[in-house]
C-alpha positions as CSV (number, residue, x, y, z in Angstrom):
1,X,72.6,75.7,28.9
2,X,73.4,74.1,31.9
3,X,73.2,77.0,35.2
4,X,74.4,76.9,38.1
5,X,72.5,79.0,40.7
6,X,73.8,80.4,43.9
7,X,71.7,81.3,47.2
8,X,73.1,81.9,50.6
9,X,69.8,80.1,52.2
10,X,66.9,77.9,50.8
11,X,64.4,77.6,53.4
12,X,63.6,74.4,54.6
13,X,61.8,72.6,57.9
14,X,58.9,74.7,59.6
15,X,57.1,77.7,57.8
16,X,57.4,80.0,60.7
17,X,60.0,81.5,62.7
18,X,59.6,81.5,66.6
19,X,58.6,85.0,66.4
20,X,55.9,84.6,63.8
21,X,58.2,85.6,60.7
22,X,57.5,83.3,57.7
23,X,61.1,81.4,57.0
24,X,61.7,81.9,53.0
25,X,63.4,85.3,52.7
26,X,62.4,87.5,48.9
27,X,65.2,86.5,47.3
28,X,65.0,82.6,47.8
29,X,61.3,83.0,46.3
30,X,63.0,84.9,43.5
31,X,65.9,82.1,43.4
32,X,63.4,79.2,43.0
33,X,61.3,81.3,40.5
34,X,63.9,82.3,38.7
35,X,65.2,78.4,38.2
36,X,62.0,77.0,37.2
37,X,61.0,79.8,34.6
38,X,64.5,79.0,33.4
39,X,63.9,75.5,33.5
40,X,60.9,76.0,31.0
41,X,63.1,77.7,28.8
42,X,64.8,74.2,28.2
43,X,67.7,75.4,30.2
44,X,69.3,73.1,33.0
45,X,69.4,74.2,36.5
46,X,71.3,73.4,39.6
47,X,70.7,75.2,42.8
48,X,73.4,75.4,45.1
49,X,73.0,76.5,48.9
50,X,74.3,76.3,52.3
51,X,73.3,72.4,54.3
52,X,71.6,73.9,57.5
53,X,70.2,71.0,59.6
54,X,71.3,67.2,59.6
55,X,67.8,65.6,58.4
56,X,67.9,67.6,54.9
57,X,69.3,65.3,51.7
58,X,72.6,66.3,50.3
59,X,71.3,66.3,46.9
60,X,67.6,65.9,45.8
61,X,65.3,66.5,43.2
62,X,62.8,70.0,43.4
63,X,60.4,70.1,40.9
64,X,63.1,69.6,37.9
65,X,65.5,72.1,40.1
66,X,68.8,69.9,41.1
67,X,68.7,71.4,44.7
68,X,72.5,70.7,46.1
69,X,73.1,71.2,49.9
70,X,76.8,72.6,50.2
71,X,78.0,71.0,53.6
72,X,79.7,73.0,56.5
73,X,82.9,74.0,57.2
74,X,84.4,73.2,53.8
75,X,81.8,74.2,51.2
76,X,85.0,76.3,49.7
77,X,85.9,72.5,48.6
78,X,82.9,70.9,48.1
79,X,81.9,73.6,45.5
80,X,85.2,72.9,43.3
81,X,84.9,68.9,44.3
82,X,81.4,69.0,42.7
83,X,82.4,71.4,39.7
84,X,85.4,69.3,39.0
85,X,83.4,65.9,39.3
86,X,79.0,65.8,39.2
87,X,78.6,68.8,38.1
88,X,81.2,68.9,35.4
89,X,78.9,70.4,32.6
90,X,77.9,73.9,34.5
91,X,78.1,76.2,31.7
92,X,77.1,79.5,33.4
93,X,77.0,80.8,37.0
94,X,74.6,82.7,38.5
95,X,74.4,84.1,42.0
96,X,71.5,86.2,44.3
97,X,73.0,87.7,46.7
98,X,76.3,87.4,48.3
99,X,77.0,84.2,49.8
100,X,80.4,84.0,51.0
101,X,80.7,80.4,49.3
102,X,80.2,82.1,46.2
103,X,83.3,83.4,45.8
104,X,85.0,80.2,45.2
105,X,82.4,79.1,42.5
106,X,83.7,83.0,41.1
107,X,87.5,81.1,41.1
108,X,86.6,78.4,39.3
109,X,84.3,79.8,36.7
110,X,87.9,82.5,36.1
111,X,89.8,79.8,35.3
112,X,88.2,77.4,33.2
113,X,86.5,80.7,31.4
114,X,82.4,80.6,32.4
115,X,80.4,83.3,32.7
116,X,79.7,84.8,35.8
117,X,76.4,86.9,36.8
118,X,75.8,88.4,40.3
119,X,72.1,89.5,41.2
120,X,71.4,92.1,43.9
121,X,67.5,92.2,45.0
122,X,67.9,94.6,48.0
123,X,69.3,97.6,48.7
124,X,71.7,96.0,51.9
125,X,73.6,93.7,50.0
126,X,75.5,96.5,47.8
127,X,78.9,95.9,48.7
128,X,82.1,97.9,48.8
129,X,85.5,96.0,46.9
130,X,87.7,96.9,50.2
131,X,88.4,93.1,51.2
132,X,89.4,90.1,49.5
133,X,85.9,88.2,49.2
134,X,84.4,91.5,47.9
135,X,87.2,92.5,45.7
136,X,86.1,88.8,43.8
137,X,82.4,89.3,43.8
138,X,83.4,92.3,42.0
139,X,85.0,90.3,39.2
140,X,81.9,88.8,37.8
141,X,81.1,89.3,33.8
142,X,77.3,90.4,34.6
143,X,75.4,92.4,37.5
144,X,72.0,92.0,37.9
145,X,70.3,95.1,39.5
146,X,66.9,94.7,40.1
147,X,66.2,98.9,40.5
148,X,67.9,101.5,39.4
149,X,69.0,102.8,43.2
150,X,71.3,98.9,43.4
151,X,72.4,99.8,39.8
152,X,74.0,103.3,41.3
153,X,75.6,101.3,44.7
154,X,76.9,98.6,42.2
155,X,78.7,101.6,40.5
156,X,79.4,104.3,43.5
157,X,80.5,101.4,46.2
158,X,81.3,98.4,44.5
159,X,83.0,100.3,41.5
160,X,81.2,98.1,38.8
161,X,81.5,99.6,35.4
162,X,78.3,100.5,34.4
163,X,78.1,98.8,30.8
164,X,78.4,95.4,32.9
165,X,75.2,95.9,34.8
166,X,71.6,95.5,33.4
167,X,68.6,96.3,35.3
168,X,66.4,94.2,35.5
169,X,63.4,93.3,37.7
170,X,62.9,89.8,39.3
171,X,59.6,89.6,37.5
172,X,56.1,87.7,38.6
173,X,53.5,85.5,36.6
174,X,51.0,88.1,36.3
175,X,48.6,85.3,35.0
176,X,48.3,84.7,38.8
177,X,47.1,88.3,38.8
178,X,44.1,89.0,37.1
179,X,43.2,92.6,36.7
180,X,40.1,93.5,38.8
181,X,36.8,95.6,38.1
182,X,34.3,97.0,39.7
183,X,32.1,94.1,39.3
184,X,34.8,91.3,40.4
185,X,35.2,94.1,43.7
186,X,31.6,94.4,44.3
187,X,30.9,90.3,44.2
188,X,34.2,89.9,46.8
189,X,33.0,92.5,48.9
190,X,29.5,90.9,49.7
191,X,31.2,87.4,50.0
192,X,33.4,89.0,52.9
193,X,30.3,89.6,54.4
194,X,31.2,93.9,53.2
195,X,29.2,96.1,52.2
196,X,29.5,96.6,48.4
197,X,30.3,100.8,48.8
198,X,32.5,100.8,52.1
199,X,36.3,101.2,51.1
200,X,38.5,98.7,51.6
201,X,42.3,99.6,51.9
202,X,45.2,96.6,51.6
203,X,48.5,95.8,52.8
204,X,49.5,92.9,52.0
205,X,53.6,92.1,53.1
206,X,55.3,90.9,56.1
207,X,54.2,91.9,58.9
208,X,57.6,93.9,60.5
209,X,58.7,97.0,61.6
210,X,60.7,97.2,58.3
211,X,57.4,97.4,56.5
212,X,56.1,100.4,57.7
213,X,53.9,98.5,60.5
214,X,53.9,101.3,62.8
215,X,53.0,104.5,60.1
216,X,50.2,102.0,58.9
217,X,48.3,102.2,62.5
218,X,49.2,106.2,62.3
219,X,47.2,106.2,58.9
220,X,44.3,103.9,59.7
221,X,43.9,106.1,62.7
222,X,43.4,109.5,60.7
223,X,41.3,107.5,58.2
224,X,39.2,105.8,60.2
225,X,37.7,109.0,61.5
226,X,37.0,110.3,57.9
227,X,35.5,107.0,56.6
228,X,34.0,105.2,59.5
229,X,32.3,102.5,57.2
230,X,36.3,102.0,55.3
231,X,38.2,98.7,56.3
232,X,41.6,97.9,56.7
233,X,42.7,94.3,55.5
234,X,46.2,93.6,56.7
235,X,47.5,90.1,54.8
236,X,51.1,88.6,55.5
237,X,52.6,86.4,58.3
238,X,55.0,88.5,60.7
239,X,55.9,89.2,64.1
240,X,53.5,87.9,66.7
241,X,53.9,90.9,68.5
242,X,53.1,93.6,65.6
243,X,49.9,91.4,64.5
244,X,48.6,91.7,68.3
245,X,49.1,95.3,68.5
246,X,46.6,95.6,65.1
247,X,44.2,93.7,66.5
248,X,44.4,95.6,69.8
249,X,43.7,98.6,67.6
250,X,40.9,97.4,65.2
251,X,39.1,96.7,68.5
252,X,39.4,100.4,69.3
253,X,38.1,101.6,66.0
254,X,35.2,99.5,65.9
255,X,36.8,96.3,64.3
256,X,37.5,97.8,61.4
257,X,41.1,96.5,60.6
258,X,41.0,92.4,59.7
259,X,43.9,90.9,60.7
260,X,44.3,87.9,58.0
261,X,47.7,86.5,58.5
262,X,49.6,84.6,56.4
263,X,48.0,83.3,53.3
264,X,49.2,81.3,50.1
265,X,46.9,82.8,47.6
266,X,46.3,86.5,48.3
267,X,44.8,87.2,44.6
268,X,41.4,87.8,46.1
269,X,42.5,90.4,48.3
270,X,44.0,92.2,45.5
271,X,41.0,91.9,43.9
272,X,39.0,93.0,46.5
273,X,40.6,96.1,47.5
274,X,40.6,99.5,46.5
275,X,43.7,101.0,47.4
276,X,47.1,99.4,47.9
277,X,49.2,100.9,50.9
278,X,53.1,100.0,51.2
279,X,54.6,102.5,53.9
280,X,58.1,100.4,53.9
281,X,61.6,102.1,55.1
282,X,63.6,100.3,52.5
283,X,63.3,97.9,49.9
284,X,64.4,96.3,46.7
285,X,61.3,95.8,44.3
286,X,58.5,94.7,46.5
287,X,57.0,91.9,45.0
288,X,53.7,92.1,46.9
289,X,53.5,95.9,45.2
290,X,54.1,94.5,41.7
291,X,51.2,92.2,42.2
292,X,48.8,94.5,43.8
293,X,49.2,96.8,40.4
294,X,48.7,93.6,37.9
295,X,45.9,93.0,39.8
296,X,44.6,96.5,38.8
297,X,45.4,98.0,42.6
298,X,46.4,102.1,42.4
299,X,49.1,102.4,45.2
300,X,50.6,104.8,48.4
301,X,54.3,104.1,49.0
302,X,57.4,105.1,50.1
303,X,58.9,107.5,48.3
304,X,61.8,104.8,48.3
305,X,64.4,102.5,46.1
306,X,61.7,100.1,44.4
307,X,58.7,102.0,44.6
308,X,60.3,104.9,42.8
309,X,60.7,102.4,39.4
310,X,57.5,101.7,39.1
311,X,55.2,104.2,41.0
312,X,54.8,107.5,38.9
313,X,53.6,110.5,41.3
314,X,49.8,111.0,40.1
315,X,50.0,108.6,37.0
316,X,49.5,105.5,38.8
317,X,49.7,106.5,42.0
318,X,51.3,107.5,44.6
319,X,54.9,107.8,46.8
320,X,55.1,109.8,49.8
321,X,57.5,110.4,52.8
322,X,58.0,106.7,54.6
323,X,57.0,107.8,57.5
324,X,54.8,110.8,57.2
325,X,51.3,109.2,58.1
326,X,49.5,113.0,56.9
327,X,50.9,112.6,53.4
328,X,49.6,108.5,53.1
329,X,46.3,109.3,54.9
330,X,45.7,112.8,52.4
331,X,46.8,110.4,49.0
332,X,45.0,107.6,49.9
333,X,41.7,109.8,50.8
334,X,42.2,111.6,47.0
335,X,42.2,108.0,45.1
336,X,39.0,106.9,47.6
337,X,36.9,109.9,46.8
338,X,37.5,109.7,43.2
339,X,36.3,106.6,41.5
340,X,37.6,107.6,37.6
341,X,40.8,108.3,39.1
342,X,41.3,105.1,40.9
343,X,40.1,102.9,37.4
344,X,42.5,105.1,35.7
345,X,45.6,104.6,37.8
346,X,44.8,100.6,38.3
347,X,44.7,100.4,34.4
348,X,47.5,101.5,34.0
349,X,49.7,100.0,37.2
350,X,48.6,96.7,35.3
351,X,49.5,97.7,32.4
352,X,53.1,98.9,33.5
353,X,53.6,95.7,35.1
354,X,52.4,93.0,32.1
355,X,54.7,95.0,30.0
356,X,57.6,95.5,32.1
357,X,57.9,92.6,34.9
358,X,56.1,89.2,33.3
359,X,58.3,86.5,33.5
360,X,57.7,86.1,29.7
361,X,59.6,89.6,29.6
362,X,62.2,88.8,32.2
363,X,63.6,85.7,32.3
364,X,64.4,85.4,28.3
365,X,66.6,88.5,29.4
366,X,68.1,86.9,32.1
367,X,69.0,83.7,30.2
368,X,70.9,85.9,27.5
369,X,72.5,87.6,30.2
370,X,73.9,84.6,32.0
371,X,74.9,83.1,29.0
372,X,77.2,85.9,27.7
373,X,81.2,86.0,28.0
């Protein structure tokens, strides 16, 4: 099968964002993921996305993806010039997100009879059918909803009918994610220079207001005084302004919050930690969550859209009020104290998560969906 794949933005140029902010938004990670799992499959993939800057190719080759730069202010055109000439053979579409551009790839597949799927990863882009662009991304064969909360907003605001919406979660290679153990903790803990029975707490996401950034101080304040020897490890590129203010307060609590930044790998921090703490307002599925509990990593979150699929309350750990810093502080203090209880819920985070969300599971799904009239 030949796919076409649509994506409002693929990130190219410089990593970081004036501000600090890495440049490749969730869903482009889940876009290029998504194409080269399929590609492994044996399926075909072109990528199609918006031309943003002069020096990037109009067409070029990424790592078996054919990555096609639509160019601005007739993409409308080049989409069916393309379709109707090098790109003859799509046989499926398949669009994260809601580029406006899409639309006209949504024309095209209507008439010569392809099937269309439309992927939501975040909460945001649930859209109502009240204007003419909307009322054709409503007209796709397949919806994608990656929790259950986009399934009810494709229903309730985009009126979807339900029996054309599968949810489904964007899915991770939890090979990348070994589960931890005591021992593996222990041996990362003296390498950091930690001592072995001191508590280390994680949060590892962007580094934005979004995320919670503010209720996490509000925690590691109320949890610093009851474990003086604990540390806070905050990993994730983000505003400039937000990682300052952390290190301005791990110097008040006796440096005990590292400030690690942005980091390619973070499987050893996952490895390392004890706890997992994701205080975010809103999300879709968090992929930094999904790998904290294949790594073995018991949880805090939001009691939120995302969180709520795959963090059951006192079974693998915990979801709280977003903002209530108490509730975070008293959950994350239970699973500290309680060593059994923290093995138990990490087993069986990881467990919920190879079974669930491995691209093994996932993308297999996602081929049969694309593919069907």
């Amino acid at each position: 099968m030949n796919i076409c794949l649509l994506i409002k933005d693929f990130a190219v140029g410089k990593k970081f964002m004036p501000d600090g902010r890495p440049t490749k938004s969730g869903a482009e990670i889940h876009g290029e993921n998504h194409a080269l799992q399929l590609i492994k499959l044996g399926h075909r993939v072109t990528l199609m996305t918006k031309k943003r800057f002069f020096f990037t190719a109009a067409r070029e080759n990424l790592n078996g993806i054919d990555l096609v730069r639509l160019h601005p202010p007739f993409r409308w055109l080049e989409i069916f010039l393309r379709l109707l000439t090098t790109h003859n053979d799509v046989d499926a579409f398949y669009i994260i997100g809601t580029p406006k551009f899409a639309v006209w790839a949504i024309l095209f597949a209507k008439f010569f009879n392809k099937p269309m799927t439309l992927a939501l990863t975040g909460k945001a882009e649930i859209f109502s059918a009240d204007n003419w662009r909307n009322k054709i991304l409503a007209k796709c064969n397949h919806y994608v909803a990656t929790t259950k909360e986009i399934r009810d907003g494709f229903i309730e605001r985009g009126g979807i009918s339900p029996d054309k919406i599968s949810i489904l979660p964007h899915g991770i290679d939890t090979k990348k994610y070994p589960q931890s153990n005591s021992a593996r903790r222990r041996e990362l803990k003296i390498s950091h220079g930690i001592n072995p029975n001191s508590k280390v707490l994680l949060f590892c996401a962007r580094v934005v207001k979004d995320k919670g950034v503010d209720t996490l101080q509000d925690v590691w304040r109320i949890l610093h005084k009851k474990y003086p020897d604990a540390l806070l490890y905050v990993v994730g590129g983000g505003i400039n302004e937000l990682l300052d203010e952390l290190r301005k307060l791990s110097a008040e609590l006796d440096d005990s919050i590292k400030v690690i930044g942005e980091v390619d790998a973070p499987q050893e921090f996952y490895q390392m930690a004890d706890v997992y703490i994701f205080p975010s307002r809103h999300e879709g599925l968090p992929t930094s969550l999904l790998e904290a509990m294949a790594s073995g990593l018991p949880a805090v979150t939001s009691d939120i859209g995302g969180c709520e699929d795959v963090i059951q309350n006192d079974v693998n750990g915990y979801r709280v009020y977003s903002e209530d810093a108490a509730a975070f502080a008293e959950k994350i203090s239970i699973l500290f104290e309680n060593d059994e209880r923290r093995k138990i819920f990490g087993e069986r985070a990881a467990e919920l998560i190879r079974q669930t969300c491995d691209f093994k599971t996932v993308i297999p799904k996602l081929a049969q969906i694309i593919a069907t009239e």
